[in-house]
MDAnalysis code that builds the backbone (N, CA, C; Angstrom):
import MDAnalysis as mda
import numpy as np

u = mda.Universe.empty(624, n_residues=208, atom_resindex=np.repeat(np.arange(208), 3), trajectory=True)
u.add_TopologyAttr("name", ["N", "CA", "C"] * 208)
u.add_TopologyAttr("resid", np.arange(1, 209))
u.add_TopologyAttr("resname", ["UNK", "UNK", "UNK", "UNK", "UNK", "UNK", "UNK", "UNK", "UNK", "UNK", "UNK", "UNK", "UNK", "UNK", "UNK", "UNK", "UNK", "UNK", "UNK", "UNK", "UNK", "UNK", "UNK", "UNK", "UNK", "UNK", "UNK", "UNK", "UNK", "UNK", "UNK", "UNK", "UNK", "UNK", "UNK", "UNK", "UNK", "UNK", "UNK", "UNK", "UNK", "UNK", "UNK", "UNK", "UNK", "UNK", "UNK", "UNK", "UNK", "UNK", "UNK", "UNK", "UNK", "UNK", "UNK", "UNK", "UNK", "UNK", "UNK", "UNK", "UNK", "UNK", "UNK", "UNK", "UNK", "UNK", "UNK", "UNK", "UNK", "UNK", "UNK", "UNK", "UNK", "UNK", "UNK", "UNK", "UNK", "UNK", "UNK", "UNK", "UNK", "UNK", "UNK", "UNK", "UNK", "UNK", "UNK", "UNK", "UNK", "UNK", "UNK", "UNK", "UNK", "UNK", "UNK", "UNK", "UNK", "UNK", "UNK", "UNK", "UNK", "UNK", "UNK", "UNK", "UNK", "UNK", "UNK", "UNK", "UNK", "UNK", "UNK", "UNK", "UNK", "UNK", "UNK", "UNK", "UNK", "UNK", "UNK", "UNK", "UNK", "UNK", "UNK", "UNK", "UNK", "UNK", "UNK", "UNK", "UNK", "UNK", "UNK", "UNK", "UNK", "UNK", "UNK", "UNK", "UNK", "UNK", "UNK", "UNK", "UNK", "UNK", "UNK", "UNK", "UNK", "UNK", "UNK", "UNK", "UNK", "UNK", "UNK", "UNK", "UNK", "UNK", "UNK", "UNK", "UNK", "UNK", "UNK", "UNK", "UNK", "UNK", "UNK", "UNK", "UNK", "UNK", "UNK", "UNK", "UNK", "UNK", "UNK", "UNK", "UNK", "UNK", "UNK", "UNK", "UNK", "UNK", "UNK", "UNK", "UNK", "UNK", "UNK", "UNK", "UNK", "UNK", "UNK", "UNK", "UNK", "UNK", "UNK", "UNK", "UNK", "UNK", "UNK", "UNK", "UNK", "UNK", "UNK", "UNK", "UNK", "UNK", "UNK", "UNK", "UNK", "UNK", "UNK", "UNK"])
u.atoms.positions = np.array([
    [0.831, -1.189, 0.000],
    [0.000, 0.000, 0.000],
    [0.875, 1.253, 0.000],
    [0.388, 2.171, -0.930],
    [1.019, 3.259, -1.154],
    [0.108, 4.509, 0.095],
    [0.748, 5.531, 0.154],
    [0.126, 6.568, 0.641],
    [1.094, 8.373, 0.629],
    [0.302, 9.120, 0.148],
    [0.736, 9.872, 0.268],
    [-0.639, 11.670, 1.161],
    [0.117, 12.142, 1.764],
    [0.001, 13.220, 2.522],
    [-0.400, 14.575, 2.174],
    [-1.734, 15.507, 2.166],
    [-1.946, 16.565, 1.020],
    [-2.127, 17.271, 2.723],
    [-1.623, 18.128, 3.120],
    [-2.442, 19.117, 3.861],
    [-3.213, 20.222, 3.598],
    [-4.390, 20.200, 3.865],
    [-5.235, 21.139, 3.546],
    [-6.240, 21.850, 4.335],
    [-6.648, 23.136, 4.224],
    [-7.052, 23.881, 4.842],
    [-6.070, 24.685, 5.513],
    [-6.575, 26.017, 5.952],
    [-5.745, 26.561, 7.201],
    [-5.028, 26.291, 8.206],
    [-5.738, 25.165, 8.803],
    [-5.110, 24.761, 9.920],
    [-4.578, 23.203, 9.412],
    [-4.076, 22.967, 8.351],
    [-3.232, 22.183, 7.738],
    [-3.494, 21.176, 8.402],
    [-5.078, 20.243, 7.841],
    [-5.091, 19.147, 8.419],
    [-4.747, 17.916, 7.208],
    [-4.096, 16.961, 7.785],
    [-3.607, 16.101, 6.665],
    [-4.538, 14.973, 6.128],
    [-4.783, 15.300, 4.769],
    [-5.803, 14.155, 4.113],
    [-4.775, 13.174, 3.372],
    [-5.072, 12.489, 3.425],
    [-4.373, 11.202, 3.287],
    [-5.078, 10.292, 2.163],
    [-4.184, 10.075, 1.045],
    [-4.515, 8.938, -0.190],
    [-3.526, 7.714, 0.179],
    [-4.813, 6.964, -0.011],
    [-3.970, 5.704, 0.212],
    [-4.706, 4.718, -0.749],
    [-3.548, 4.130, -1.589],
    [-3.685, 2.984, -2.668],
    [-3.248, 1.989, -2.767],
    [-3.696, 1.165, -3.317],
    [-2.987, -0.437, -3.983],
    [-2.126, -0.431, -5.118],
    [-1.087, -0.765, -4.895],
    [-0.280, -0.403, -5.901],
    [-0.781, -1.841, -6.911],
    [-0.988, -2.799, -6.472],
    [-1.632, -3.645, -7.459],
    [-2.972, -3.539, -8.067],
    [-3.541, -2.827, -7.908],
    [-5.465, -2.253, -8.128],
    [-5.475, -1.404, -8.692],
    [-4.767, -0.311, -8.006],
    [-5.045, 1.027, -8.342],
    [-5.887, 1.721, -7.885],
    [-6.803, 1.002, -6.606],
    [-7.721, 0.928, -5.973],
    [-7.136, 2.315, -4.748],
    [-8.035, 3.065, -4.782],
    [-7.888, 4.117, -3.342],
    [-8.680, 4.421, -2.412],
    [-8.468, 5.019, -1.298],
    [-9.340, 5.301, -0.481],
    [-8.592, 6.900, 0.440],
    [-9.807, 8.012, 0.455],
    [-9.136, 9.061, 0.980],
    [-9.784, 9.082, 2.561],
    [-8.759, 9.523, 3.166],
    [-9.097, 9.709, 4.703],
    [-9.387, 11.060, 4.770],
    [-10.184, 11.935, 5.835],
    [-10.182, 13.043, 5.979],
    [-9.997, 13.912, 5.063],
    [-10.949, 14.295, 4.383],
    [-10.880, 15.210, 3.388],
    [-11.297, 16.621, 3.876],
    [-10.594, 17.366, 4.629],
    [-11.562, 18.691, 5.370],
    [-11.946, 19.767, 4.716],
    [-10.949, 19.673, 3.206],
    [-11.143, 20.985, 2.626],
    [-10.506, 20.775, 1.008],
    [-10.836, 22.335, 0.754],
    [-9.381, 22.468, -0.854],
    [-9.707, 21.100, -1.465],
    [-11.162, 20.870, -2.055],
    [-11.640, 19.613, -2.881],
    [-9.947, 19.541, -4.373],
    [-9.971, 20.827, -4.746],
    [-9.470, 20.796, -6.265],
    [-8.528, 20.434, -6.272],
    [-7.784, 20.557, -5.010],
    [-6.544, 19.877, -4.383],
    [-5.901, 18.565, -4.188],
    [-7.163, 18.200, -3.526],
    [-6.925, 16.631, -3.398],
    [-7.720, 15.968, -4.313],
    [-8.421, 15.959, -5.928],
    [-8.668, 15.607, -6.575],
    [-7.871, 15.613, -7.550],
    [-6.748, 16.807, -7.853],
    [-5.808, 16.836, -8.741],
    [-4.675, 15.823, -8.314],
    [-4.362, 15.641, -6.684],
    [-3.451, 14.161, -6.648],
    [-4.175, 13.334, -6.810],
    [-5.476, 13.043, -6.826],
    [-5.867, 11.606, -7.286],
    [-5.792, 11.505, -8.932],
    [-5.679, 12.214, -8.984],
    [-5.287, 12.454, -10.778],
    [-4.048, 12.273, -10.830],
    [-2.935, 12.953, -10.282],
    [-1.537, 12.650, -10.812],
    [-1.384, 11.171, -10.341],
    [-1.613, 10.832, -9.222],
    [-1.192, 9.486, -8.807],
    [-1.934, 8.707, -10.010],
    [-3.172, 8.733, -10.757],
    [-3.690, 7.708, -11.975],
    [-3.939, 6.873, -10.453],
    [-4.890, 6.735, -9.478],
    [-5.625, 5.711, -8.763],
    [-7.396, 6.157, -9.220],
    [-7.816, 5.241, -8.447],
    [-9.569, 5.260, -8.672],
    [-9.993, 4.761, -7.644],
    [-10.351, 5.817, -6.718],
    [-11.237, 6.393, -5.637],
    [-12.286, 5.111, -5.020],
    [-12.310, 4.057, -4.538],
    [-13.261, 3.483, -3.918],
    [-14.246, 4.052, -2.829],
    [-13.681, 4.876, -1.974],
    [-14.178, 5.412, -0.484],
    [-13.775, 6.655, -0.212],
    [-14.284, 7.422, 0.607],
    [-13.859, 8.190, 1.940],
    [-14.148, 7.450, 3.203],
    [-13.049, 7.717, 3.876],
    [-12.942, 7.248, 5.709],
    [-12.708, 8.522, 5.834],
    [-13.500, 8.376, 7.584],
    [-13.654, 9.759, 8.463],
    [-13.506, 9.251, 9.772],
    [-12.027, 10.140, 10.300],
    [-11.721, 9.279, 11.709],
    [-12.664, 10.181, 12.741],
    [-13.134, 11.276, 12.491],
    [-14.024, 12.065, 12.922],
    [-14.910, 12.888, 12.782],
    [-15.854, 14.232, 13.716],
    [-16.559, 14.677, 13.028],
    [-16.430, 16.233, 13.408],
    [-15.010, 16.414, 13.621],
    [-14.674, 18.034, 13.423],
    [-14.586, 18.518, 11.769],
    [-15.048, 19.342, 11.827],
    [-15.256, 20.515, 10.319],
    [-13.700, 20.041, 9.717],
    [-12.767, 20.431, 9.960],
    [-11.509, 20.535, 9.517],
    [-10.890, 18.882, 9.406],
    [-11.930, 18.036, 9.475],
    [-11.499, 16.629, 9.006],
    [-12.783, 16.380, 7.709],
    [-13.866, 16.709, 7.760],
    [-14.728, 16.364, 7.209],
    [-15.560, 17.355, 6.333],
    [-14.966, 18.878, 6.082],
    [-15.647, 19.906, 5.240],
    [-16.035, 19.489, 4.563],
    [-14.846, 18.412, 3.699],
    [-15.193, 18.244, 2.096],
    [-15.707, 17.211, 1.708],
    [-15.814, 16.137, 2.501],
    [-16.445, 15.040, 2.631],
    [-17.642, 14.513, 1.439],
    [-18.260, 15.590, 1.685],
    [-19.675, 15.381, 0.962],
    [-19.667, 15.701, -0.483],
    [-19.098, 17.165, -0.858],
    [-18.957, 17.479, -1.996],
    [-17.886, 16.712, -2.783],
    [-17.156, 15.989, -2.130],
    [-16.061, 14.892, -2.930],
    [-16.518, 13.983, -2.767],
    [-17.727, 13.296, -2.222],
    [-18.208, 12.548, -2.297],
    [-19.245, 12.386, -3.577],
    [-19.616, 13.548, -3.585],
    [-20.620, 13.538, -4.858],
    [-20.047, 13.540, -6.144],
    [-18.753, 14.235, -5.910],
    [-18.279, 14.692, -7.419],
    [-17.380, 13.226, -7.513],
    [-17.145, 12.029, -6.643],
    [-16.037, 10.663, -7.030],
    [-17.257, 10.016, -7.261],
    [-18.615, 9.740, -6.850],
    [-19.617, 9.079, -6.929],
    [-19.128, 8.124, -5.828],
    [-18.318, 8.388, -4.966],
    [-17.990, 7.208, -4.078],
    [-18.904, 7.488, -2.421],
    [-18.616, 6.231, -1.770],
    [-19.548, 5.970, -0.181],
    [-18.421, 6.964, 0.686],
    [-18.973, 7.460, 1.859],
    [-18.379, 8.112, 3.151],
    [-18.108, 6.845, 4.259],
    [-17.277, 6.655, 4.503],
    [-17.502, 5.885, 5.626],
    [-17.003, 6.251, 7.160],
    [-17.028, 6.092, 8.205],
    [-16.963, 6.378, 9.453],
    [-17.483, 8.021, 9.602],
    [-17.327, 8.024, 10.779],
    [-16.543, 7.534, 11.676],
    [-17.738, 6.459, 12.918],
    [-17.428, 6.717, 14.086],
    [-18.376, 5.992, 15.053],
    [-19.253, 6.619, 15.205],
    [-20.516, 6.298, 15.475],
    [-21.900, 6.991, 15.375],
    [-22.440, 7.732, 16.700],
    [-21.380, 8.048, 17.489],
    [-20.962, 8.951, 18.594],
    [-20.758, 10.427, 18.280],
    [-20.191, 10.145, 16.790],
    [-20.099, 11.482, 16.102],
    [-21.041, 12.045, 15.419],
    [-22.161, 11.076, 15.277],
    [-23.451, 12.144, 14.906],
    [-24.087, 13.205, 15.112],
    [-23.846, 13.772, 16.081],
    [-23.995, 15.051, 16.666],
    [-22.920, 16.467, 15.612],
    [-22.018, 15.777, 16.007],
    [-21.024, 16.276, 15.283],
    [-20.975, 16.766, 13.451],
    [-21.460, 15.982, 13.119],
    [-22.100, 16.021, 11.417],
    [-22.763, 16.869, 11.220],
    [-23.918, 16.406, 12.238],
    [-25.035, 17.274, 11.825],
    [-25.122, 18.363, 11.954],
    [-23.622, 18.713, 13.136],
    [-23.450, 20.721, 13.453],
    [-23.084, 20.930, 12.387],
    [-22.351, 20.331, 11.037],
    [-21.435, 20.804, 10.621],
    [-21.254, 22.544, 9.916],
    [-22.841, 22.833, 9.442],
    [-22.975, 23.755, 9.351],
    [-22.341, 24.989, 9.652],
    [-22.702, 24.416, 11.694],
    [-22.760, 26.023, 12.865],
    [-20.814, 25.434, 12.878],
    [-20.274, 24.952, 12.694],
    [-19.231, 24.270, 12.553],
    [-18.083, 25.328, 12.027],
    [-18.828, 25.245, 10.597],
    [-17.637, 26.229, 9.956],
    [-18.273, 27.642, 9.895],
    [-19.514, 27.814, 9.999],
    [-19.799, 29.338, 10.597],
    [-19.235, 29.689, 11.525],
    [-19.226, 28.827, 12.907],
    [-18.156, 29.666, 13.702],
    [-16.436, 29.661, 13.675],
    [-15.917, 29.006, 13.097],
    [-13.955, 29.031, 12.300],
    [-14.433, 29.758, 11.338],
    [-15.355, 29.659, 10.035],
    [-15.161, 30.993, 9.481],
    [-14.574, 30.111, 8.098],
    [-15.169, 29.178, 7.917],
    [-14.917, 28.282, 6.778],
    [-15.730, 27.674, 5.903],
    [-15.622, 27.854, 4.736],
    [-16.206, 27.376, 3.919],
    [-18.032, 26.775, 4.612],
    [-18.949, 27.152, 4.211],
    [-20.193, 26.289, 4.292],
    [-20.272, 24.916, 4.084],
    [-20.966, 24.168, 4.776],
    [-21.051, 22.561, 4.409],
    [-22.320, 21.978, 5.021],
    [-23.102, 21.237, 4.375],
    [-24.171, 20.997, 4.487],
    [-23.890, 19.843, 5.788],
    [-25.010, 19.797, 6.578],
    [-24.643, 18.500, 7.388],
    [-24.384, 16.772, 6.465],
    [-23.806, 15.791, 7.268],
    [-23.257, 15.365, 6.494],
    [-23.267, 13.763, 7.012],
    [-23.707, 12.543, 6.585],
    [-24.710, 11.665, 6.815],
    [-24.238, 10.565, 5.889],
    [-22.991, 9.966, 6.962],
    [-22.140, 8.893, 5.957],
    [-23.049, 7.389, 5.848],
    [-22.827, 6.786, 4.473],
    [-23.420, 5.841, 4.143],
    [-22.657, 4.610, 4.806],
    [-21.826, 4.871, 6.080],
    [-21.683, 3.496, 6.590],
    [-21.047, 4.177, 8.283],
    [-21.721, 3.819, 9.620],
    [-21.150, 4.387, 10.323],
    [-19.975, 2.874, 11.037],
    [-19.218, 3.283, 11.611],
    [-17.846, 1.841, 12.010],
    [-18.187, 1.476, 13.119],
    [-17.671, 0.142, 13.442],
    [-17.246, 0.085, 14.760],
    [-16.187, -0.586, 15.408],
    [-15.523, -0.885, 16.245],
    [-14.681, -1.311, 16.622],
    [-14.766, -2.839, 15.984],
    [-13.383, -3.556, 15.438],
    [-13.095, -4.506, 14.921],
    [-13.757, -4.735, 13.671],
    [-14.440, -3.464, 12.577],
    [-14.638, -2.823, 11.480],
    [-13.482, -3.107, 10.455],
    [-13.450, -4.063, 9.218],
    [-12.735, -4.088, 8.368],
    [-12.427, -2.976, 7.011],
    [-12.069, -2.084, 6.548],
    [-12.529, -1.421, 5.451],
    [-11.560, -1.986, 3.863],
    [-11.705, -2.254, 3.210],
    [-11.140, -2.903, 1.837],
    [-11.263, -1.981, 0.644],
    [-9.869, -2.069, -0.118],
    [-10.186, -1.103, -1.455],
    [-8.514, -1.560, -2.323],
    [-9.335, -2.252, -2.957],
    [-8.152, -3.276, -3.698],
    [-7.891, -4.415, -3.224],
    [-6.393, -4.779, -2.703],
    [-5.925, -6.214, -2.492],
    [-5.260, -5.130, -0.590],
    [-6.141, -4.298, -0.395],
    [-5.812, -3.268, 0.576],
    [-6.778, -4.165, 1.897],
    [-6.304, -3.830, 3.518],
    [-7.330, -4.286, 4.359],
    [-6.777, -3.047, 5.641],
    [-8.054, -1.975, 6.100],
    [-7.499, -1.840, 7.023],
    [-8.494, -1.979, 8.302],
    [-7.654, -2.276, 9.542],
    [-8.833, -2.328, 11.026],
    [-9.187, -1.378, 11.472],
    [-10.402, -1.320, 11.775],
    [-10.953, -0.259, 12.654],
    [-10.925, -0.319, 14.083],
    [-10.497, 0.706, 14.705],
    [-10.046, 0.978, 16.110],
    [-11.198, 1.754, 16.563],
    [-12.064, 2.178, 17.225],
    [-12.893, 2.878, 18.472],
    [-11.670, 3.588, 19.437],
    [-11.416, 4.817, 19.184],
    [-10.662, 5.054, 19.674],
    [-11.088, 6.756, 20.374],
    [-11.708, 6.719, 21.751],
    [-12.770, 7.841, 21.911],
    [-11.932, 8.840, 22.777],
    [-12.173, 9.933, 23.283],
    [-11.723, 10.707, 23.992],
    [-11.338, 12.265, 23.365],
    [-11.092, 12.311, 22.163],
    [-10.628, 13.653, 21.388],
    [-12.246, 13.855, 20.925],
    [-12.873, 12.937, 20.390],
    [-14.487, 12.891, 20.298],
    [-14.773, 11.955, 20.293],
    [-16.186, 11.566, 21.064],
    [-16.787, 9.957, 21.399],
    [-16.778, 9.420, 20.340],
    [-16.876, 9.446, 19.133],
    [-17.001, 8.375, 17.978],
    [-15.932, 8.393, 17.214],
    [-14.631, 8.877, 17.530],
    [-13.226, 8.603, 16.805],
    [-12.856, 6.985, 16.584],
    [-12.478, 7.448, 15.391],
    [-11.542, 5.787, 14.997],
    [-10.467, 5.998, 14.737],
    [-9.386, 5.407, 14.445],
    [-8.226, 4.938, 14.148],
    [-8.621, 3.468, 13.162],
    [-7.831, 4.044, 11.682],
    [-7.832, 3.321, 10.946],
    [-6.242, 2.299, 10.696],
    [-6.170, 1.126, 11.116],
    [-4.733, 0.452, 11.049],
    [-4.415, -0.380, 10.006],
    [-3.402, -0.598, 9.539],
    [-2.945, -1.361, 8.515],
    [-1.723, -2.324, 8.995],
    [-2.558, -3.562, 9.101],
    [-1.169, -4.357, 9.761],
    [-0.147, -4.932, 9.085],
    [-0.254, -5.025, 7.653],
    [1.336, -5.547, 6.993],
    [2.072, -4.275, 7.113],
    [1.525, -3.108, 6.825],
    [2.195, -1.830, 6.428],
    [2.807, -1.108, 7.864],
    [2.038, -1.918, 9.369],
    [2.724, -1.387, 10.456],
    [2.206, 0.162, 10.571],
    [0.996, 0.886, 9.720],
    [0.962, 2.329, 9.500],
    [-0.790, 2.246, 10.022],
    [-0.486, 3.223, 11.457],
    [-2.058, 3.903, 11.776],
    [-1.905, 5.075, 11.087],
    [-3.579, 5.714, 10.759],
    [-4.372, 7.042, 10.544],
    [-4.771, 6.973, 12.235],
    [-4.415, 8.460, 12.799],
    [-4.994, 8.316, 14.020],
    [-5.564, 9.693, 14.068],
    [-6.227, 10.052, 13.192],
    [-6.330, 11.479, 13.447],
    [-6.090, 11.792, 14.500],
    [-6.905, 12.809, 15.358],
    [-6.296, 14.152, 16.542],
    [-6.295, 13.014, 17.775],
    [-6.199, 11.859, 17.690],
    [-5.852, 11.215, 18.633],
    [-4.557, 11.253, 19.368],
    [-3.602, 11.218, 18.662],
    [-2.176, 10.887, 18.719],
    [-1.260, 12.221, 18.077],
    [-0.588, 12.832, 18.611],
    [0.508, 13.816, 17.479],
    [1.839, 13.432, 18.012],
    [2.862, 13.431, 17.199],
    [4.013, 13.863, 17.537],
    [4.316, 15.030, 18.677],
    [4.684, 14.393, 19.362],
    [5.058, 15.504, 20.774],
    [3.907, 15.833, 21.809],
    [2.874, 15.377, 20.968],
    [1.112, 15.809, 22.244],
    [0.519, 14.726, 21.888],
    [-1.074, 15.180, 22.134],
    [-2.121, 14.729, 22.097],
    [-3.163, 15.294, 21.919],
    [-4.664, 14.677, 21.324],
    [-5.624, 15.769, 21.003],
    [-6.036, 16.108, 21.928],
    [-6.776, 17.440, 21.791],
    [-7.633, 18.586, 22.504],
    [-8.651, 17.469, 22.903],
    [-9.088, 18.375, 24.655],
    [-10.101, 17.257, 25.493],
    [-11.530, 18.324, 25.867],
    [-11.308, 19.486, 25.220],
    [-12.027, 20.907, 25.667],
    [-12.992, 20.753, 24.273],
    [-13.254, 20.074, 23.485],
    [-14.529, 20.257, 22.733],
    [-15.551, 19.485, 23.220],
    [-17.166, 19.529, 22.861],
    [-18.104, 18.963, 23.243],
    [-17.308, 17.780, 23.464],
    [-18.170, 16.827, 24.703],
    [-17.637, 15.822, 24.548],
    [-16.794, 15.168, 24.656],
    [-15.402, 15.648, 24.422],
    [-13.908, 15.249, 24.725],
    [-14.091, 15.067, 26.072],
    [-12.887, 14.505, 26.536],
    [-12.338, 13.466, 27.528],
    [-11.505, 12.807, 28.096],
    [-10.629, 13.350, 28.507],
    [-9.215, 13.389, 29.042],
    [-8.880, 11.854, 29.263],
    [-9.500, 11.451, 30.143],
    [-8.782, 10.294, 30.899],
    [-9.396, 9.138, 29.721],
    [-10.386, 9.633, 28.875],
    [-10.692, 8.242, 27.950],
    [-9.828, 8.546, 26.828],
    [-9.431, 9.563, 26.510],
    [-8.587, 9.844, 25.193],
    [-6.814, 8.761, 25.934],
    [-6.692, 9.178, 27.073],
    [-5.584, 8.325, 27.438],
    [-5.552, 7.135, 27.340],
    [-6.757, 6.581, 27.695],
    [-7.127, 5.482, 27.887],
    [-7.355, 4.476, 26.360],
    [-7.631, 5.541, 25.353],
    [-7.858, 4.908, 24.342],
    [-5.802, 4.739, 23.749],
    [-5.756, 5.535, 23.672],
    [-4.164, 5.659, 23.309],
    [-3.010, 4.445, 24.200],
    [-3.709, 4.178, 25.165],
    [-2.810, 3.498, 26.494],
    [-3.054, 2.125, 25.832],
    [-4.661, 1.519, 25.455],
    [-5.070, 0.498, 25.463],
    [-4.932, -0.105, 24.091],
    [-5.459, 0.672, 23.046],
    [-5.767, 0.623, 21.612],
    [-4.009, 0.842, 20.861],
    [-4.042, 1.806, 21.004],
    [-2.583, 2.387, 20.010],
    [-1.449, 1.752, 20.027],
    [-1.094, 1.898, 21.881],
    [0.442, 2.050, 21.590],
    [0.847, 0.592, 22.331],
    [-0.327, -0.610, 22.503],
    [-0.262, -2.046, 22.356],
    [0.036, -3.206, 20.974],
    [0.075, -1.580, 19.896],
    [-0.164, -2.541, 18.399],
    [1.574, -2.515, 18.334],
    [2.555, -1.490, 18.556],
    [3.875, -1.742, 18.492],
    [4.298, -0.667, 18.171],
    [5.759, -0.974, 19.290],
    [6.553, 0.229, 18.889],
    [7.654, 1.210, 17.528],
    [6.986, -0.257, 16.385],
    [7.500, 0.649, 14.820],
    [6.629, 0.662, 14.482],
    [4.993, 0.767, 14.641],
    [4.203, 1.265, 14.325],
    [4.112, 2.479, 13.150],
    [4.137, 3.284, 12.535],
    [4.437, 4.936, 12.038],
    [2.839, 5.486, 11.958],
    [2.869, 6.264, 12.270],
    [1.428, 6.883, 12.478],
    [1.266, 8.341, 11.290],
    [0.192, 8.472, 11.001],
    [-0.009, 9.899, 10.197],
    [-0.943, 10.352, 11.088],
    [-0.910, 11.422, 11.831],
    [-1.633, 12.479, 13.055],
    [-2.371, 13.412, 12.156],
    [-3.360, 14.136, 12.335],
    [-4.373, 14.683, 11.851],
    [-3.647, 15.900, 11.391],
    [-2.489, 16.101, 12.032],
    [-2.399, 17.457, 11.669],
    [-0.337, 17.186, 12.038],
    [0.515, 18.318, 11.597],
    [1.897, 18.188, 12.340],
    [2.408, 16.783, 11.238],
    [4.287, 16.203, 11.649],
    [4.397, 15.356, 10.724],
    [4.325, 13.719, 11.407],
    [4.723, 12.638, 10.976],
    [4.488, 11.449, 11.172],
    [5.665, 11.177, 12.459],
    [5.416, 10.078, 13.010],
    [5.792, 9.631, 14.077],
    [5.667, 7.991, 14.528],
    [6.110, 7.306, 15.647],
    [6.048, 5.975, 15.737],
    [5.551, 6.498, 17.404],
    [4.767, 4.778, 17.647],
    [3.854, 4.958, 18.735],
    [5.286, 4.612, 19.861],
    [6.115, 3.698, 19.487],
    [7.723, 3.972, 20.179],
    [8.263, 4.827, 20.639],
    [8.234, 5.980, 19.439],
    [9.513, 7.197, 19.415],
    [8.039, 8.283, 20.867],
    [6.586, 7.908, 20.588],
    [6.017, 8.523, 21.323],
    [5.539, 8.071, 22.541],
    [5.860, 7.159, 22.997],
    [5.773, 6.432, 24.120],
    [7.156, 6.325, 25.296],
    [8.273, 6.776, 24.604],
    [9.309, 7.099, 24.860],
    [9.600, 8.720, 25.066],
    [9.087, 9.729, 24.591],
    [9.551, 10.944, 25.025],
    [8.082, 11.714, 24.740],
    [6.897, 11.471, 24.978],
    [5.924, 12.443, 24.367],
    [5.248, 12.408, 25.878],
    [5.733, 13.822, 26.473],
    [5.350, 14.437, 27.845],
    [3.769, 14.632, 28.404],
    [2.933, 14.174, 27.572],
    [1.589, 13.791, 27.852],
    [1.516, 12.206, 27.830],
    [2.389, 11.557, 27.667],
    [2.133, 10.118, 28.047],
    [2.801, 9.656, 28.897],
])
């Protein structure tokens, strides 16, 4: 499995293409914004779009969700249905950051823990991974050793526990139990900031 890294939006959240190099088969994670953007790398790369995955349901993971959903003809999938609340603000969402409009937003498959997702000769697991928001996932790939953890996990921190909902001691708890049990060469892509291993962050990352 291939993957490569587009950050987009203002607050440079990272959408993520990830393909079969034998298929050609793709699937985009977090699409929050800047559609023309991350449709022109699915163009240079020459892949073909199976899905969107959504590790959550903040604006700046999921702006674009819908309208790239319509324009690939492809399904939305996740996140956990904890985040329904979350969707459906999406509106009052980016009215209050001051971003782009987006209709609420009503994925055709919600996940759940031990959730398979497939796109090519591709397999990845679904993690329940709550505390940054009750219906977060973490999407894993076990030959490739590579989580999507959106705002779960960053290099050097951890996600924010001050939005609706968030949750300090379960966001730890998910990270303590879920994450950093899968291994320490793990490499992770964080929602936002650059890549990291659940090792190199279990070893010096001053919130754990």
């Amino acid at each position: 499995m291939h993957y490569l890294i587009t950050p987009v939006t203002p607050l440079e959240q990272n959408c993520s293409l990830l393909w079969c190099e034998a298929t050609g088969r793709a699937a985009i994670v977090d699409p929050g914004g800047e559609i023309e953007r991350i449709v022109a790398v699915v163009q240079q790369q020459k892949v073909e779009v199976e899905r969107i995955l959504l590790t959550h349901g903040h604006f700046d993971h999921v702006g674009g969700a819908g309208e790239l959903a319509e324009r690939l003809s492809v399904p939305v999938e996740g996140p956990q249905e904890e985040d329904r609340f979350l969707l459906e603000s999406l509106p009052r969402q980016c009215e209050i950051y001051g971003f782009p409009p987006a209709e609420p937003l009503h994925p055709d498959r919600w996940l759940q823990e031990g959730d398979q997702i497939r796109f090519g000769e591709q397999r990845l697991e679904v993690l329940h991974c709550p505390g940054h928001t009750p219906g977060h996932v973490v999407y894993f790939h076990r030959g490739e050793r590579l989580a999507l953890v959106g705002d779960v996990l960053f290099r050097g921190s951890i996600g924010r526990t001050d939005f609706p909902r968030g949750d300090h001691a379960t966001l730890l708890k998910s990270i303590h139990e879920k994450l950093l049990p899968l291994g320490d060469d793990v490499r992770f892509i964080p929602g936002h900031g650059p890549m990291s291993t659940f090792g190199e962050e279990r070893r010096t990352n001053p919130f754990l």
